[in-house]
Residue, then its C-alpha position, 0 to 999 in steps of 0.5 A: x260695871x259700865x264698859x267703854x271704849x276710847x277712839x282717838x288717832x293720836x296714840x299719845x293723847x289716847x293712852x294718856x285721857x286712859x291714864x289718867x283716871x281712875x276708871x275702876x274707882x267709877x265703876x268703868x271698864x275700859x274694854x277697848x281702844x282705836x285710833x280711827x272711826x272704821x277700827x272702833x266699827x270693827x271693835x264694837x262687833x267683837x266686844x260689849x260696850x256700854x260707853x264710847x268716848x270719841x275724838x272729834x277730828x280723825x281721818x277718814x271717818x270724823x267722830x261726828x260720823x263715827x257717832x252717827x254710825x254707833x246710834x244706827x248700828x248699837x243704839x244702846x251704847x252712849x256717846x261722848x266726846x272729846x275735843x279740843x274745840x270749846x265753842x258751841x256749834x260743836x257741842x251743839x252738833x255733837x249733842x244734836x248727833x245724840x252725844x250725851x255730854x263733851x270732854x275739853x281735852x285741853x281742859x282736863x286735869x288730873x285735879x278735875x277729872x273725877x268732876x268730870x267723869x261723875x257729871x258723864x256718869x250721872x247723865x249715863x245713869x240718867x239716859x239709862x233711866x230715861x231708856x227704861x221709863x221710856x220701854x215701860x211706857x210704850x210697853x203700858x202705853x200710859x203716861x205715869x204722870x198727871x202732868x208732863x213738859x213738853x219740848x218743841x223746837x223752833x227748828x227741825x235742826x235740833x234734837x232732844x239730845x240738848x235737852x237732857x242738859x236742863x236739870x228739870x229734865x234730867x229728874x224725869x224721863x223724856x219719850x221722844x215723839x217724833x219731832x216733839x219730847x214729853x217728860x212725864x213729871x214723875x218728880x214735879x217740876x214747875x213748869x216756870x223753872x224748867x221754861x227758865x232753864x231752857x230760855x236761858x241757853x236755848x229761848x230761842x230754840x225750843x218752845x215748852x207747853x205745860x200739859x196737865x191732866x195727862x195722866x194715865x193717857x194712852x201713850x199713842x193718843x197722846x202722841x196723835x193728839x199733840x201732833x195734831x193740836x200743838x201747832x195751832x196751840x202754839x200758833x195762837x199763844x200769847x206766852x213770851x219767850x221764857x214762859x210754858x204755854x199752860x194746856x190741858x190736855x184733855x181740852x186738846x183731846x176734846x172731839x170737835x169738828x174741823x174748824x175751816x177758815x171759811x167757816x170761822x171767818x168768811x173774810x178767809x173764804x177763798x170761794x167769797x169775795x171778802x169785805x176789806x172794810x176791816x183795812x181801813x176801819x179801826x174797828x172792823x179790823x179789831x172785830x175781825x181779829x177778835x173772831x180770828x183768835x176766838x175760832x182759831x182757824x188752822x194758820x194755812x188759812x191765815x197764811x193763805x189769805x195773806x198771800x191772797x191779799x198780796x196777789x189780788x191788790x198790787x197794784x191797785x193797793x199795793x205798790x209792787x215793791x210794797x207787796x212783794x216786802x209784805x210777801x217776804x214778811x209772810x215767810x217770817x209769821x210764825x204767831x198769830x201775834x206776827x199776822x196781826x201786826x202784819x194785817x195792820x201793815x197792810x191796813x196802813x198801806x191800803x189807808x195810804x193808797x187812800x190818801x194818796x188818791x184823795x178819796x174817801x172811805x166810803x168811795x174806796x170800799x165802792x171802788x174795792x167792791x166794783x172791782x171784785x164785781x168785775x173780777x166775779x163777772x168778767x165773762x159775763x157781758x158787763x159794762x161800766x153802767x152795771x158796775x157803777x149801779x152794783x155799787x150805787x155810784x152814778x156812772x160819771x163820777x165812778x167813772x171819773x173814780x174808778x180811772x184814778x183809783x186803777x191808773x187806767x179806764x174801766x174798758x182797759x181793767x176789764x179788757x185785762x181781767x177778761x185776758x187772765x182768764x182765757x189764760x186760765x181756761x187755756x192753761x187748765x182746759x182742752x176746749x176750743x179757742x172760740x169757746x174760751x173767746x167767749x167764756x171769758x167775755x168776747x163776742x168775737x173770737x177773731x178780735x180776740x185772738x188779736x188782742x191776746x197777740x198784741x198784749x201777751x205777744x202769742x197766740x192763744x194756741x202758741x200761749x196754750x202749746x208752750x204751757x203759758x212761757x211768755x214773751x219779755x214783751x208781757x209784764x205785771x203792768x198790763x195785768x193793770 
């Protein structure tokens, strides 16, 4: 006999949701009743419940609340709610919260309520089940099945709850793995259906991953070894909304030295300068990202060579507003599939910037490399005849090429790269102010000191005392 337990502060409607079904024809007790969430916490002390069927709006505590209260102080027992309310951020809050199922009060009818109460009692049956799979297999800590779903959401706000509404799941067990949900196929599924099943309510929502060859893994493992590898899984599938992603699992738990982004792709090196050839090169752009998705390297390489694009070419490349909606379309890549698209924004920018310029490719990537030269060398003593011959250009017409391209004279770009570094060294070092003078390319510390005051509008030592807070006089322009 299940026991349950009806809350609801309105006294009529209480008693009348008790009356109204046949409780013992379902193998239901009713063992108590309350009328608001702090009576139901003190009745659940004193009697065993099984089954607790909860108001949503009450004083003092919300059944929301009371739900919670429950999960953390008798995990056992199984909630459901009732409501009057029938839209979906309810429910969706409520299942979230751990509810089993929901009960439209304003619905319920002595025509349907046996429907109704056998629907909850099939998914009680079902998480009970579901409970006890789950104790055998962390107790044997093996997986039962040769293959098994797995469930990650798009979202840290969902939670398995949901889940146990598909049909395909409710056949099986589900494990919860922390942010992650495994059903071991006891009785197979396709993994087409149940990926049909979950993009029908929730294809936005959830992500599913067909494993095969699990079976009789150790539960732990396998736990780690998706925690680990699901992500860039994921990351780098080119499976659509709708469609399990197919895994063996026994690939992902294959020993295999950490890929670093450098060592897949040295264009991902942030220690190299890398070779942008592939922005205005069709071809080169399709070999590098044939590497990328050969190598997988983990996203927080990819992502950090996008950031780093962003911040090194604005504006030489990018105008600020061009890389600041780049920057914001980051935030956004969550696929492999999205960077792509996303390097070949930025390829379409670089390529405009070229014609906008009227130069050629050739000259452009000249350009692009003398600029990394300087940026490499600053505080070294380099003059515009050193960069020009690194690049192979006579002095006049990289002179001429280079000041269209920066907007300003090579003296002036070099001037302002040799400043962000004394800010740097005066940032992150202690040693003396004529020290960084000369460690960022100036033979004069006085004049130095000078220019630091006329374009940052402080001192070095002042820059250095209020941690780099600069004056409005200083802006991203003088940064060329």
């Amino acid at each position: 006999m299940i026991r349950a337990v009806v809350v609801d502060d309105e006294r009529l409607v209480r008693k009348g949701f008790i009356s109204l079904i046949d409780w013992s024809a379902h193998g239901i007790a009713i063992v108590g009743e309350a009328g608001d969430g702090k009576s139901a916490l003190d009745l659940l002390d004193t009697v065993e419940a099984d089954l607790l069927f909860t108001d949503i709006t009450m004083p003092h505590m919300s059944g929301f609340e009371l739900i919670k209260a429950v999960r953390s102080l008798h995990p056992r027992i199984r909630s459901v709610v009732l409501t009057c309310h029938h839209e979906f951020d309810y429910v969706h809050e409520a299942l979230r919260l751990g509810a089993i199922d929901y009960i439209v009060k304003t619905l319920l009818e002595l025509e349907n309520a046996d429907d109704v109460i056998r629907r909850i009692l099939e998914r009680f049956d079902w998480e009970e089940a579901s409970r006890a799979a789950g104790l055998a297999a962390d107790s044997r800590k093996r997986i039962a099945a040769s293959s098994a779903l797995l469930f990650v959401p798009r979202s840290r706000e969902e939670a398995g709850g949901d889940l146990l509404r598909l049909p395909s799941v409710r056949r099986n067990a589900l494990l919860d793995l922390g942010r992650m949900w495994l059903s071991p196929l006891v009785h197979p599924v396709r993994p087409e259906e149940a990926a049909r099943e979950a993009a029908g309510e929730w294809g936005d929502r959830w992500r599913i991953v067909s494993l095969s060859r699990v079976g009789d893994e150790p539960l732990d493992e396998v736990s780690s070894v998706l925690e680990a590898a699901v992500p860039g899984l994921l990351f780098y599938s080119r499976a659509k909304p709708g469609e399990a992603v197919r895994a063996d699992y026994r690939e992902l738990a294959r020993p295999a030295g950490a890929v670093r982004g450098a060592d897949a792709c040295p264009e991902l090196d942030p220690e190299r300068d890398p070779d942008l050839r592939w922005a205005f090169c069709a071809e080169d752009r399709e070999r590098l990202l044939r590497r990328i998705a050969e190598k997988k390297p983990p996203k927080e390489a990819i992502e950090e060579f996008g950031a780093r694009l962003c911040r090194e070419w604005e504006p030489l490349l990018l105008r600020p507003a061009e890389a600041e909606r780049l920057r914001e379309e980051t935030e956004r890549n969550v696929s492999w599939a999205d960077w792509e698209n996303w390097l070949g924004r930025f390829s379409d920018k670089a390529k405009g910037r070229m014609a906008e310029l009227g130069l050629s490719k050739e000259v452009m990537l000249c350009l692009l490399r003398a600029v990394q030269f300087m940026r490499r060398h600053a505080g070294n003593k380099i003059n515009q005849n050193d960069v020009a011959a690194h690049v192979s250009m006579s002095r006049s017409y990289f002179s001429q090429c280079f000041a269209r391209f920066a907007g300003q004279s090579f003296g002036d770009l070099l001037r302002t790269m040799r400043l962000e570094r004394a800010k740097s060294l005066l940032l992150t070092t202690s040693i003396p102010v004529y020290e960084i003078a000369a460690a960022a390319g100036f033979e004069d510390d006085k004049y130095f000191s000078k220019l630091f005051r006329d374009k940052v509008g402080k001192l070095p030592t002042e820059f250095r005392a209020c941690g780099g807070e600069r004056d409005n006089g200083s802006n991203r322009g003088e940064n060329g």
